[in-house]
C-alpha angles and dihedrals in degrees: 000000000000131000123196118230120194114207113197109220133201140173119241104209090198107056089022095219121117114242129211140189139170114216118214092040118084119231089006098130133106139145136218143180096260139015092257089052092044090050091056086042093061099024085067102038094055090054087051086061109036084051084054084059087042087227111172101224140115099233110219095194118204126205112222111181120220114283095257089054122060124259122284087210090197129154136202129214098341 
């Protein structure tokens, strides 16, 4: 079985790091330097809690930027 999750994603122009959370899953927010560090960031941070709920599911995790900035359009694990 697998569930879609959707991370909204923004830059923080202070810190320069892109953040990322997924609403609707506690705990499920991280940050990282660049997008590709950020999406294994959450990627693996949403299995770690998914795996604390003992859900039975494969994530594919979708980046969604804020709504000022386009779309990332990227997919896990799909």
């Amino acid at each position: 079985m697998k569930r879609v999750y959707t991370a909204f994603v923004e830059y923080d122009e202070e810190s320069k790091l892109y953040v990322g959370i997924i609403p609707n899953v506690p705990g499920a927010h991280t940050q990282g330097e660049t997008l590709d560090e950020l999406q294994h960031n959450l990627q693996e941070v949403l299995e770690l809690c998914l795996e604390e709920w003992r859900l039975p599911c494969k994530p594919v995790l979708r980046l969604r930027a804020d709504k000022h900035r386009p779309s990332l359009k990227t997919v896990l694990g799909g």
